[in-house]
C-alpha positions in Angstrom: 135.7 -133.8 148.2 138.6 -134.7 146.1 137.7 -135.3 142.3 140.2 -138.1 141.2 139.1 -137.5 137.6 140.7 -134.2 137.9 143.1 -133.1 135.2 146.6 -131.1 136.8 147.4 -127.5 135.1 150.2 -129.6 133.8 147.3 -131.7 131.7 145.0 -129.1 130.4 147.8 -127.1 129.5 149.4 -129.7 127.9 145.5 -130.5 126.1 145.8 -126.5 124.9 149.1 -126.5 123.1 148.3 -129.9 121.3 144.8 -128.0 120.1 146.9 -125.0 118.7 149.8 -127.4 117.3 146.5 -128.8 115.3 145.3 -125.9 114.6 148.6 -124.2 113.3 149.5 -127.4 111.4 145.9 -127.6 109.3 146.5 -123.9 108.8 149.8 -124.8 107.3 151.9 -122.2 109.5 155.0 -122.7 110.1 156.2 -122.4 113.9 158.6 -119.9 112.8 155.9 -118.0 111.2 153.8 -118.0 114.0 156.4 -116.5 116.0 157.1 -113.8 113.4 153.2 -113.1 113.7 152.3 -113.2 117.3 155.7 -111.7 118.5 156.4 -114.7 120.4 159.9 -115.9 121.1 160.4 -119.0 118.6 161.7 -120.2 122.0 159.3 -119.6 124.0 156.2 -121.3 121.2 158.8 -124.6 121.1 158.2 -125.0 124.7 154.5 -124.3 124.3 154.2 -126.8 122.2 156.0 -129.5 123.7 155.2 -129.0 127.3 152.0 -126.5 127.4 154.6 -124.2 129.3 153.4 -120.5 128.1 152.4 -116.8 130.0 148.8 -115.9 129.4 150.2 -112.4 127.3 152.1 -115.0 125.0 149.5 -117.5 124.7 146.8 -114.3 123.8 149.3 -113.4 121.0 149.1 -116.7 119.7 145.2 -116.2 119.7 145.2 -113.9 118.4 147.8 -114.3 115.3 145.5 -117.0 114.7 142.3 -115.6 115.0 141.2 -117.6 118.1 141.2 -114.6 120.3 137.3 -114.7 120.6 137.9 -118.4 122.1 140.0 -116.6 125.2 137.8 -114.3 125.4 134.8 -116.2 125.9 136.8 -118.1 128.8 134.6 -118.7 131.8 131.7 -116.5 130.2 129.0 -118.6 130.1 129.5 -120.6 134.1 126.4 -121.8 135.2 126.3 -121.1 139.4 127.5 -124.0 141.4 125.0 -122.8 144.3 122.4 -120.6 145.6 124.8 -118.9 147.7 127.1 -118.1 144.1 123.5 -116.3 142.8 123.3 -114.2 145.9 126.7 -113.9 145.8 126.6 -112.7 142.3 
């Protein structure tokens, strides 16, 4: 079954970069900083930012240059099963 209520990749990654732009901006870092930091392209954290565009090594730096990297690595951690065939699965 189709969940119309969905978000597209496009969405939730849009929905991540405007969380870091929030994040960066209360923690009154610059972008250019945050590139200097992370050793992301100043390029490459533009385009982030405006389109959610970003490789998972880039968007760990960021994490992690901002201390979030416990937030990526608790991704998917804590999934509760969707069935009992996912706990025999498991």
């Amino acid at each position: 079954m189709i969940n119309l209520f969905q978000q597209t990749p496009g969405e939730i990654n849009k929905g991540i970069a405007e969380r870091l732009v929030k994040i960066r901006k209360r923690r009154r870092i610059s972008q250019k900083d945050l590139s200097v930091k992370s050793g992301v392209s100043l390029g490459s954290l533009k385009r982030f930012e405006q389109t959610g565009d970003i490789s998972l090594v880039s968007l760990t730096k960021l994490a992690i240059a901002l201390d979030l990297e416990n937030e990526l690595e608790s991704l998917f951690s804590n999934m509760p099963l969707l069935s009992i065939e996912e706990a025999f699965n498991e």
